[in-house]
LOVO-695820 format. One record per atom (N, C-alpha, C): residue in three letters; chain; atom name; x, y, z. Coordinates in steps of 0.001 Angstrom, whole numbers. Layout:
+-------+------+------+---------+---------+---------+
! marpa ! mivo ! miba !       x !       y !       z !
+-------+------+------+---------+---------+---------+
!   ALA !    A !   CA !       X !       Y !       Z !
...
+-------+------+------+---------+---------+---------+
REM end
This chain:
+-------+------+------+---------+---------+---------+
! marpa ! mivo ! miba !       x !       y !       z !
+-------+------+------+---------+---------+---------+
!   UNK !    A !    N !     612 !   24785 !   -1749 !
!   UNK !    A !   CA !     395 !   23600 !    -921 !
!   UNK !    A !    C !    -989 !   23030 !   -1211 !
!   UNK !    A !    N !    -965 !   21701 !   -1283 !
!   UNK !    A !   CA !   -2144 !   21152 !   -1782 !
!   UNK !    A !    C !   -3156 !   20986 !    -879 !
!   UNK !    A !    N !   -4098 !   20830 !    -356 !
!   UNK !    A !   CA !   -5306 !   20092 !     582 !
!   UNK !    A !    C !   -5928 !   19869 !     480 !
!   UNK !    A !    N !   -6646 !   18379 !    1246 !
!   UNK !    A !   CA !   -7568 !   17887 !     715 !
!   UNK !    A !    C !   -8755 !   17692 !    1841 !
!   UNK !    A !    N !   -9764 !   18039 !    2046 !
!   UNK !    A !   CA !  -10602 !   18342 !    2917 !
!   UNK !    A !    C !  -11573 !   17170 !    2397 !
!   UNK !    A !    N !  -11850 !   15966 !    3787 !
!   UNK !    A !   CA !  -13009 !   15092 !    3571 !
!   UNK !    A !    C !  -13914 !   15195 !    4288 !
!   UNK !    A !    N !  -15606 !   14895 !    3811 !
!   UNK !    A !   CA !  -16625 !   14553 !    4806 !
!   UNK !    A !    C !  -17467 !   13790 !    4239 !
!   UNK !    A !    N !  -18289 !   13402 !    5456 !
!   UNK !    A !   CA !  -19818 !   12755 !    5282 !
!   UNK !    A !    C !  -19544 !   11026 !    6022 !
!   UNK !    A !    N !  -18331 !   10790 !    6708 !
!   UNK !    A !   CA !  -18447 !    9926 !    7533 !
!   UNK !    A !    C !  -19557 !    9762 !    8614 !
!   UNK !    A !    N !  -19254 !    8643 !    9288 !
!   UNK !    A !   CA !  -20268 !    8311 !    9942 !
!   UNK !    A !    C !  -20626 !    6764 !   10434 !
!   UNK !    A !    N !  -21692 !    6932 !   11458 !
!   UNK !    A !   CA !  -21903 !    5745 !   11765 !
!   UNK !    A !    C !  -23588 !    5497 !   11146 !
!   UNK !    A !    N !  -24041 !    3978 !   10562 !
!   UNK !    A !   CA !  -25053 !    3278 !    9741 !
!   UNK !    A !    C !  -25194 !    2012 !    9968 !
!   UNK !    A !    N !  -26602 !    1761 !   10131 !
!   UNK !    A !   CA !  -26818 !     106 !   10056 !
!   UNK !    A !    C !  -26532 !    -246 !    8800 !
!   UNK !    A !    N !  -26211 !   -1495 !    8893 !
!   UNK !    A !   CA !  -25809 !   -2622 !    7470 !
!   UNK !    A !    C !  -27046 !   -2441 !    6641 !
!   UNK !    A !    N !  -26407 !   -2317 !    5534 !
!   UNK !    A !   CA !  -27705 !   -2011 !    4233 !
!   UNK !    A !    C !  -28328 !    -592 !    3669 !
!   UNK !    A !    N !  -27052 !     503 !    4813 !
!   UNK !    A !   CA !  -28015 !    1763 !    4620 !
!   UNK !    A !    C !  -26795 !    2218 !    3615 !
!   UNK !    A !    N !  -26680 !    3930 !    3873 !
!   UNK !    A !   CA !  -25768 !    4405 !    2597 !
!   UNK !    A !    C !  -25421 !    5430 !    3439 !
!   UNK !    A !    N !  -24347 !    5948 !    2650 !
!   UNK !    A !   CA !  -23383 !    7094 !    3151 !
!   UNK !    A !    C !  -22727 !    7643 !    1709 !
!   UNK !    A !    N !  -22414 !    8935 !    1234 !
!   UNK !    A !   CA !  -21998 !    9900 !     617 !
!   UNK !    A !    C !  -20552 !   10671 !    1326 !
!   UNK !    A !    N !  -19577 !   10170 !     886 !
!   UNK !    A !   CA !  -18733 !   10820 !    1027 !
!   UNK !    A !    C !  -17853 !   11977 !    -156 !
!   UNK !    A !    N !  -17015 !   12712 !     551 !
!   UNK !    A !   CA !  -16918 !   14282 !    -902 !
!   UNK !    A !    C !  -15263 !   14467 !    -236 !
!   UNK !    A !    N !  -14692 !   14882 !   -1163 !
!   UNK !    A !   CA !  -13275 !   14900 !    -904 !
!   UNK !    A !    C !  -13259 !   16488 !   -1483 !
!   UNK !    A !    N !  -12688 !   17913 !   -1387 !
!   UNK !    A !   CA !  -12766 !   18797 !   -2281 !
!   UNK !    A !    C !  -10717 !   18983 !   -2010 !
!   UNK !    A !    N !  -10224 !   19552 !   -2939 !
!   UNK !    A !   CA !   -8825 !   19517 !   -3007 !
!   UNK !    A !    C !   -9141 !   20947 !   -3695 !
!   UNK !    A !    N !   -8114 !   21338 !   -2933 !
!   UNK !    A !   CA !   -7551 !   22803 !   -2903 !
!   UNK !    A !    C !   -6206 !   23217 !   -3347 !
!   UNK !    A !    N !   -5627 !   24316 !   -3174 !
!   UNK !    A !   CA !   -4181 !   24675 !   -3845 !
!   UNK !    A !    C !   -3644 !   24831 !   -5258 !
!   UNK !    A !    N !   -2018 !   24557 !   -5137 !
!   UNK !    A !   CA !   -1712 !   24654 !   -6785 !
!   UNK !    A !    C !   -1831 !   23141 !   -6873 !
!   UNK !    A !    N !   -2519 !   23045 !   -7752 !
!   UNK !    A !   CA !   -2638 !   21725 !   -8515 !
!   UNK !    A !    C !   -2976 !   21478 !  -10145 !
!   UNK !    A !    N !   -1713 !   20530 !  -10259 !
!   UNK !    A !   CA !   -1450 !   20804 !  -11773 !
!   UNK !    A !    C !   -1573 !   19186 !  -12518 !
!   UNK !    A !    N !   -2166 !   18761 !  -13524 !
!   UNK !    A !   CA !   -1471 !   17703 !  -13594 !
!   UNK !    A !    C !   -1944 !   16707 !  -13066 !
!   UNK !    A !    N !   -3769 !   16718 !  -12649 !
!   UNK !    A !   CA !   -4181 !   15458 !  -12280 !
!   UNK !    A !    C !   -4575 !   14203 !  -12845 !
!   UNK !    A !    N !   -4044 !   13175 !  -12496 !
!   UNK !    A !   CA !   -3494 !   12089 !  -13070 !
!   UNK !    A !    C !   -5135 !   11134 !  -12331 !
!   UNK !    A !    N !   -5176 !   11267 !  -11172 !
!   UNK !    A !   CA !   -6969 !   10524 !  -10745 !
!   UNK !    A !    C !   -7351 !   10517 !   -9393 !
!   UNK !    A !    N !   -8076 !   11114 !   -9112 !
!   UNK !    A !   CA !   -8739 !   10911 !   -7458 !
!   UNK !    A !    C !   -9355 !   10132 !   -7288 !
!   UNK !    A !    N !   -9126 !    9353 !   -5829 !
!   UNK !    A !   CA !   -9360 !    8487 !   -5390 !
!   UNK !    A !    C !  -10012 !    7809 !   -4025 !
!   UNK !    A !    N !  -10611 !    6847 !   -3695 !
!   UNK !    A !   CA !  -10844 !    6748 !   -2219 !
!   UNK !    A !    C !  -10225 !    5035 !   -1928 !
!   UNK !    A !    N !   -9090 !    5408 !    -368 !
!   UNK !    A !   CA !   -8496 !    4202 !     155 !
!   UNK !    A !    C !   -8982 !    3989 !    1127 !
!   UNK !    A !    N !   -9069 !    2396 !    1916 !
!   UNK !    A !   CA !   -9834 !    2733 !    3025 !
!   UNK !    A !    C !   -8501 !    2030 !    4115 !
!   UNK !    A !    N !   -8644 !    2083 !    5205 !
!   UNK !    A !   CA !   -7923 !    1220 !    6552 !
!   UNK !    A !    C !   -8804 !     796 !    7638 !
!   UNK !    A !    N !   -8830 !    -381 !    7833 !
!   UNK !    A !   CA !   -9211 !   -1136 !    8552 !
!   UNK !    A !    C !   -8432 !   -1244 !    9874 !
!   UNK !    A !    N !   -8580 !   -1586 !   10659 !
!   UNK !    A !   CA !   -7547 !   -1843 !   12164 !
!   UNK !    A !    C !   -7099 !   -3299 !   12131 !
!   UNK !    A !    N !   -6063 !   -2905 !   11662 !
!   UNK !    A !   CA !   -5165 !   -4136 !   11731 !
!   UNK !    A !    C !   -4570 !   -4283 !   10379 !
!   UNK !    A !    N !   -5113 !   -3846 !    9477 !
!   UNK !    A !   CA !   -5294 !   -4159 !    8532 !
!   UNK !    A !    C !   -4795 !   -2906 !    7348 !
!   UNK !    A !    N !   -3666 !   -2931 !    6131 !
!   UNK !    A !   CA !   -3185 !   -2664 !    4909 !
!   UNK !    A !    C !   -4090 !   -1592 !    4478 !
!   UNK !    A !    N !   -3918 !    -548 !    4076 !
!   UNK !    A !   CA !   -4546 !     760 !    3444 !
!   UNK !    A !    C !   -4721 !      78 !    2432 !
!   UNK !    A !    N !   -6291 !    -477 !    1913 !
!   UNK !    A !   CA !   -6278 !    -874 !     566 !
!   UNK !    A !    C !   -7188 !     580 !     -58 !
!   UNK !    A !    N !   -7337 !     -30 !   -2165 !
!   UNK !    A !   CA !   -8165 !     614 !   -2813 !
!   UNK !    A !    C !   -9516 !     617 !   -2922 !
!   UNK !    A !    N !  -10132 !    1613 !   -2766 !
!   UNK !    A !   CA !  -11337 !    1176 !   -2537 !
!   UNK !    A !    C !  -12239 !    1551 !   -4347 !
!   UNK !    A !    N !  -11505 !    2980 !   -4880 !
!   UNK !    A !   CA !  -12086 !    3273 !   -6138 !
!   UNK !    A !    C !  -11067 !    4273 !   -6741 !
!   UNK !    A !    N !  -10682 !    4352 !   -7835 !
!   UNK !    A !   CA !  -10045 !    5375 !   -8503 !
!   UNK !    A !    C !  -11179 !    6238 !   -9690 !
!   UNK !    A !    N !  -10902 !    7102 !  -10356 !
!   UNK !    A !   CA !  -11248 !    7667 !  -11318 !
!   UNK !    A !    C !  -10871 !    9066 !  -12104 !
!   UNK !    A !    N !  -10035 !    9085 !  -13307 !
!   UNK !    A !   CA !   -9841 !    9906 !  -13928 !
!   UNK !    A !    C !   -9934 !   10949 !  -14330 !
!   UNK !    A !    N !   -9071 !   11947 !  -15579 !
!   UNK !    A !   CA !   -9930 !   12902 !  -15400 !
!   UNK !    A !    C !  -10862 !   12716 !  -16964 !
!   UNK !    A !    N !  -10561 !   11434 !  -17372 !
!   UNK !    A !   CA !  -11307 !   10923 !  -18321 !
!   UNK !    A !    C !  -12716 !   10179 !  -18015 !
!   UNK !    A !    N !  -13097 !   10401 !  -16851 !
!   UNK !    A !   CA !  -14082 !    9942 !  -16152 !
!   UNK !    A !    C !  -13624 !    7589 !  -15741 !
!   UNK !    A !    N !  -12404 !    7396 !  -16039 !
!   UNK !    A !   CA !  -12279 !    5945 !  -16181 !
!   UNK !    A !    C !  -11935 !    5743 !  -15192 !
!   UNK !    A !    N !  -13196 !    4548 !  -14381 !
!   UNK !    A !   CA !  -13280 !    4057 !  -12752 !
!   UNK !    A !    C !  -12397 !    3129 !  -12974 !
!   UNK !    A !    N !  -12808 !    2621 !  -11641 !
!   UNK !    A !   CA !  -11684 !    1613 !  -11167 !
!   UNK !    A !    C !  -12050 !    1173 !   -9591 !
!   UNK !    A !    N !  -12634 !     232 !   -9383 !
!   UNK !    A !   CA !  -13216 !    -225 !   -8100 !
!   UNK !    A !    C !  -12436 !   -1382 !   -7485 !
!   UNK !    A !    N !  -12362 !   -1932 !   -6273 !
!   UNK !    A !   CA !  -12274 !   -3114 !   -5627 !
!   UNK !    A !    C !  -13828 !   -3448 !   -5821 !
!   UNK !    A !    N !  -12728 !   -5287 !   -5850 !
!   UNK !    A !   CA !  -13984 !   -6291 !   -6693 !
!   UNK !    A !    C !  -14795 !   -6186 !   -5112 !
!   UNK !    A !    N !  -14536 !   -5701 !   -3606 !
!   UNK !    A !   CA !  -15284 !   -6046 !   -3054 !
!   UNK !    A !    C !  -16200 !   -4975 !   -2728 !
!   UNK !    A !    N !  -16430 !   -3878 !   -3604 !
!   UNK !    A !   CA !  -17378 !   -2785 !   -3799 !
!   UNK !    A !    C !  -18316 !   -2456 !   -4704 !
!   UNK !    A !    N !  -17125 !   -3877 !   -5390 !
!   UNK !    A !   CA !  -18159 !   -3262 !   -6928 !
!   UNK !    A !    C !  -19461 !   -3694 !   -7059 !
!   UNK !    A !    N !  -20454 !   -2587 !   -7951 !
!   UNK !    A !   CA !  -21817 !   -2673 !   -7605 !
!   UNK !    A !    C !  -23041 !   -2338 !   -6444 !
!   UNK !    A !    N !  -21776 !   -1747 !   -5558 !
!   UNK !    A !   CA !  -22260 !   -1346 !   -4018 !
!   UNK !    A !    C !  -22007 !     528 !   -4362 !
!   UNK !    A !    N !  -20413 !     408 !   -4562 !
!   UNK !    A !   CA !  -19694 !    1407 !   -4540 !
!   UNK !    A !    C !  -19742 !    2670 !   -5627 !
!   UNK !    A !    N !  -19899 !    4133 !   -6017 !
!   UNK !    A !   CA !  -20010 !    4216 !   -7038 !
!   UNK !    A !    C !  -19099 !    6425 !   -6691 !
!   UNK !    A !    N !  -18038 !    5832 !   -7675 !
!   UNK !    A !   CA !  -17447 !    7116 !   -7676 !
!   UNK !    A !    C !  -17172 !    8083 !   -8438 !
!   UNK !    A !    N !  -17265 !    9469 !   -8503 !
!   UNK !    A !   CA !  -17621 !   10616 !   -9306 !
!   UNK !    A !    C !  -16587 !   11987 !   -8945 !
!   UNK !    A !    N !  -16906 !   12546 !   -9900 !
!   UNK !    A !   CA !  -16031 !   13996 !   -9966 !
!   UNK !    A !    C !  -16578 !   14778 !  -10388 !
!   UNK !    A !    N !  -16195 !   16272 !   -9423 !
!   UNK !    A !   CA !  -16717 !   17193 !  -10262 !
!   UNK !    A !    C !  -15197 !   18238 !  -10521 !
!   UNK !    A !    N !  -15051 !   18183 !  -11829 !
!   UNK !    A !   CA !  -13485 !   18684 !  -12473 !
!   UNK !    A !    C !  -13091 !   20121 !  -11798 !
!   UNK !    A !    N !  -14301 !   20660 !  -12284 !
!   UNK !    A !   CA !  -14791 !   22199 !  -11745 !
!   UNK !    A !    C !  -14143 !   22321 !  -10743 !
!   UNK !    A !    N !  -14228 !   22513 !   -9438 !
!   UNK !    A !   CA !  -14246 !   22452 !   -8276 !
!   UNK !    A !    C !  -13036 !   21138 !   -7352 !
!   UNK !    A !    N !  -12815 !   20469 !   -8088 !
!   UNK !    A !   CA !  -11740 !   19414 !   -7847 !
!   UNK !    A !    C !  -12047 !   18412 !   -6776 !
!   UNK !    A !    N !  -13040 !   18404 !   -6777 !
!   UNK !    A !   CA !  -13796 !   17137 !   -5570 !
!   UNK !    A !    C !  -14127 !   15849 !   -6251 !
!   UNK !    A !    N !  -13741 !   14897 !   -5611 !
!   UNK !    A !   CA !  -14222 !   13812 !   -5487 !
!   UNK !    A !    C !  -15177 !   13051 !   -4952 !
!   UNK !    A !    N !  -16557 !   12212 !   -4959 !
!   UNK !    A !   CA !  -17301 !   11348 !   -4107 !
!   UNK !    A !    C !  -17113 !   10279 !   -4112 !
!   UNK !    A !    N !  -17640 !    9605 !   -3040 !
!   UNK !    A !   CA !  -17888 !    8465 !   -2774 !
!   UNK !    A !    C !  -19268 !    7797 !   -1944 !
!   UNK !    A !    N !  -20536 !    7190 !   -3589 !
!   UNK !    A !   CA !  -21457 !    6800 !   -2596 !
!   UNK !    A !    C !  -21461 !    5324 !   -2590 !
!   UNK !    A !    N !  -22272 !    5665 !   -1245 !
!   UNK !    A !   CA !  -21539 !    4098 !    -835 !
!   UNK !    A !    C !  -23102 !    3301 !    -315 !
!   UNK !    A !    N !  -23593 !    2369 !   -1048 !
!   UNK !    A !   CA !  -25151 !    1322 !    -665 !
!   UNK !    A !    C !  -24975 !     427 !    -512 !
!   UNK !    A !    N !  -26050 !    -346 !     277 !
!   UNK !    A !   CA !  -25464 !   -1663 !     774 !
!   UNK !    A !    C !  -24417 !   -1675 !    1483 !
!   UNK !    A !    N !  -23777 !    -889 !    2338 !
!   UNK !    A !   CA !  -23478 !   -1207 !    3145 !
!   UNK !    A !    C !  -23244 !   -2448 !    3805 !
!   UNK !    A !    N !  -21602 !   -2919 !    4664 !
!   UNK !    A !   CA !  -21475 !   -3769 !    5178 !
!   UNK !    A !    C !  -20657 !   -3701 !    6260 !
!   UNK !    A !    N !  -20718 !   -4646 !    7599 !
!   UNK !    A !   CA !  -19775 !   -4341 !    8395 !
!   UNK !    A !    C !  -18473 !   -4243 !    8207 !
!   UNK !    A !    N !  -17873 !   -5308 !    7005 !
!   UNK !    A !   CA !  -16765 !   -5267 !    6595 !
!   UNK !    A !    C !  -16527 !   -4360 !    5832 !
!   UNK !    A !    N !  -17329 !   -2985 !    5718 !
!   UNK !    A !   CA !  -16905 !   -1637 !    4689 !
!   UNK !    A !    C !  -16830 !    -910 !    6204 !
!   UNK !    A !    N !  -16379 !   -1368 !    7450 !
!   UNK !    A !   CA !  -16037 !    -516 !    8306 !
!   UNK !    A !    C !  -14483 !      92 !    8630 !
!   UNK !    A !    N !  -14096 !     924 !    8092 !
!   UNK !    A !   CA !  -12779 !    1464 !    7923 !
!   UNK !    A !    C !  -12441 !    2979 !    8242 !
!   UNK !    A !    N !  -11124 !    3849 !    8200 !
!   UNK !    A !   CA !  -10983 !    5089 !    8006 !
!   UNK !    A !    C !  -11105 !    5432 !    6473 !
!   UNK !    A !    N !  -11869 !    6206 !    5886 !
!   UNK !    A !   CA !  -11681 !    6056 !    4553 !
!   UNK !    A !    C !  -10763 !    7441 !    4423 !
!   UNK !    A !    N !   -9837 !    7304 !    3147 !
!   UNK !    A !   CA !   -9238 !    8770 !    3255 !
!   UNK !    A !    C !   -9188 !    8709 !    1094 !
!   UNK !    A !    N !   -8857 !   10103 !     948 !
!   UNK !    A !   CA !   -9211 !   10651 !    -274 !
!   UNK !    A !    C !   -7547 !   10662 !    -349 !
!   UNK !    A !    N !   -7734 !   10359 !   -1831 !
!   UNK !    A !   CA !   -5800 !   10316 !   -2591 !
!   UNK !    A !    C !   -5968 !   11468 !   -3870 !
!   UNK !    A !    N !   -5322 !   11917 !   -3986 !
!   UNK !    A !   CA !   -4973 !   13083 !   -5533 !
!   UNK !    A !    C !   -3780 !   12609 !   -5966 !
!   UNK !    A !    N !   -3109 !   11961 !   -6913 !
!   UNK !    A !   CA !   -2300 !   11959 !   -7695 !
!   UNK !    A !    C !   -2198 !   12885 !   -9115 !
!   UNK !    A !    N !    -738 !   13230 !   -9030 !
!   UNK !    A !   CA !    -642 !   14518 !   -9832 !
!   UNK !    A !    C !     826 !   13979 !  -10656 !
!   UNK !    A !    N !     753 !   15030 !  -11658 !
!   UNK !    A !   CA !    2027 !   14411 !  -12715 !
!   UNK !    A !    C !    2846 !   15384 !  -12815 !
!   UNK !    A !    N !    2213 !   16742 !  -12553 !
!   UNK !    A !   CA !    3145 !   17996 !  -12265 !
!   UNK !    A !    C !    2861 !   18677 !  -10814 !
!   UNK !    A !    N !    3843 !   19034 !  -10677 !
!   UNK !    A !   CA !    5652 !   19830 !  -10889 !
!   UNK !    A !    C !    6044 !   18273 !  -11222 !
!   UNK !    A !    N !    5996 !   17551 !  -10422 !
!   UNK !    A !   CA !    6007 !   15965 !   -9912 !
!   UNK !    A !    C !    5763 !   15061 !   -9519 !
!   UNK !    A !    N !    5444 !   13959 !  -10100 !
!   UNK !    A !   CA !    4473 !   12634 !   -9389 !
!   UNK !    A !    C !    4401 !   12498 !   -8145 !
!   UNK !    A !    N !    2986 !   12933 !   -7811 !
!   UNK !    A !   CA !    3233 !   13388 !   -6373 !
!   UNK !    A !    C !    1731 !   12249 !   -5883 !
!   UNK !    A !    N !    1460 !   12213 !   -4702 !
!   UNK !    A !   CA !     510 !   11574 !   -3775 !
!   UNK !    A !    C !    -235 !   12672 !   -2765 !
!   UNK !    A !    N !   -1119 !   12804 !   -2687 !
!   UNK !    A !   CA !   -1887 !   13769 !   -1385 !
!   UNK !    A !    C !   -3176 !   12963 !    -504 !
!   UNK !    A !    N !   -2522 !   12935 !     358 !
!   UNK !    A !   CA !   -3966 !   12488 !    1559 !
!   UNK !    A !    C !   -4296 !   13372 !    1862 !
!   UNK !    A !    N !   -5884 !   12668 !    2004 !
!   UNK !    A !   CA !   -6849 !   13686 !    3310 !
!   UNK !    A !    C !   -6536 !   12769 !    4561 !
!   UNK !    A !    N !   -7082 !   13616 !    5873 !
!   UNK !    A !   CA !   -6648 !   13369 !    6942 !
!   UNK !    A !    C !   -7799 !   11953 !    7112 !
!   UNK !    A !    N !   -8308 !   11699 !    7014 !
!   UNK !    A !   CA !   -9170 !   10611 !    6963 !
!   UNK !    A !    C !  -10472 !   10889 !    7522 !
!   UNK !    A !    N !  -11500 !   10092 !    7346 !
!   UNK !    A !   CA !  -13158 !    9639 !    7499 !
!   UNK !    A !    C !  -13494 !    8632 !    8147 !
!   UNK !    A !    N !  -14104 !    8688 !    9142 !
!   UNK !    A !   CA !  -14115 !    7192 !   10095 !
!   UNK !    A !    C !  -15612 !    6868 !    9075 !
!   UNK !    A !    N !  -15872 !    5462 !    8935 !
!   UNK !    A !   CA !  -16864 !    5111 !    8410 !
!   UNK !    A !    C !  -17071 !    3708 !    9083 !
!   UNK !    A !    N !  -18413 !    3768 !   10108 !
!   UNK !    A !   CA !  -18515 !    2491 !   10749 !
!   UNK !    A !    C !  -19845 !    2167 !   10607 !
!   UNK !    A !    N !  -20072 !     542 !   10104 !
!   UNK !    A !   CA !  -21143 !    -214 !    9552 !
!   UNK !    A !    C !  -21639 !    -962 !   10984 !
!   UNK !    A !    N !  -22501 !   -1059 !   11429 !
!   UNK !    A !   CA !  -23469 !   -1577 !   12670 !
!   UNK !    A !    C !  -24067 !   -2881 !   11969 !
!   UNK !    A !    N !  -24198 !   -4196 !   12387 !
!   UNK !    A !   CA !  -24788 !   -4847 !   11939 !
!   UNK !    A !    C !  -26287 !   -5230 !   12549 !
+-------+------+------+---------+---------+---------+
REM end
């Protein structure tokens, strides 16, 4: 069974930063790219960053340059740091693992409240 354990949420004034870490556990075979989605209230689980195990990102245009995401293979964690800060980066953020074996599979973390103060 897979799991994915997130932290480093939180509450920040606009302009500050936050570090978030995803670590994934279990049998896991076959990773295809970890990721961070965020949800808003009211509002569509969008993408916030992907990245490989070829190290190849992949941001929303409304992070990019703010946003900056990493792996450590080793250990199977994912980050997410996050500068500049904005109220509109106020969301649940949650961590994704996509995998290609046994089977194309999807894994959430339970989610990260992340709230921007203006």
């Amino acid at each position: 069974q897979v799991q994915l354990v997130e932290s480093g949420g939180g509450l920040v004034q606009a302009g500050g930063s936050l570090r978030l870490s995803c670590a994934a556990s279990g049998s896991i075979f076959g990773i295809n790219f970890m990721g961070w989605y965020r949800q808003a209230p009211g509002k569509q689980r969008e993408l916030v960053a992907t990245i490989t195990n070829a190290w190849r990102t992949n941001y929303a245009a409304s992070v990019k340059g703010r946003f900056t995401i990493a792996r450590d293979n080793a250990k199977n964690t994912v980050y997410l740091q996050m500068n500049s800060l904005k109220p509109e980066d106020t969301a649940v953020y949650y961590c994704n693992l996509n995998v290609k074996l046994p089977i194309p599979s999807d894994y959430w973390g339970q989610g990260t409240q992340v709230t921007v103060s203006s």
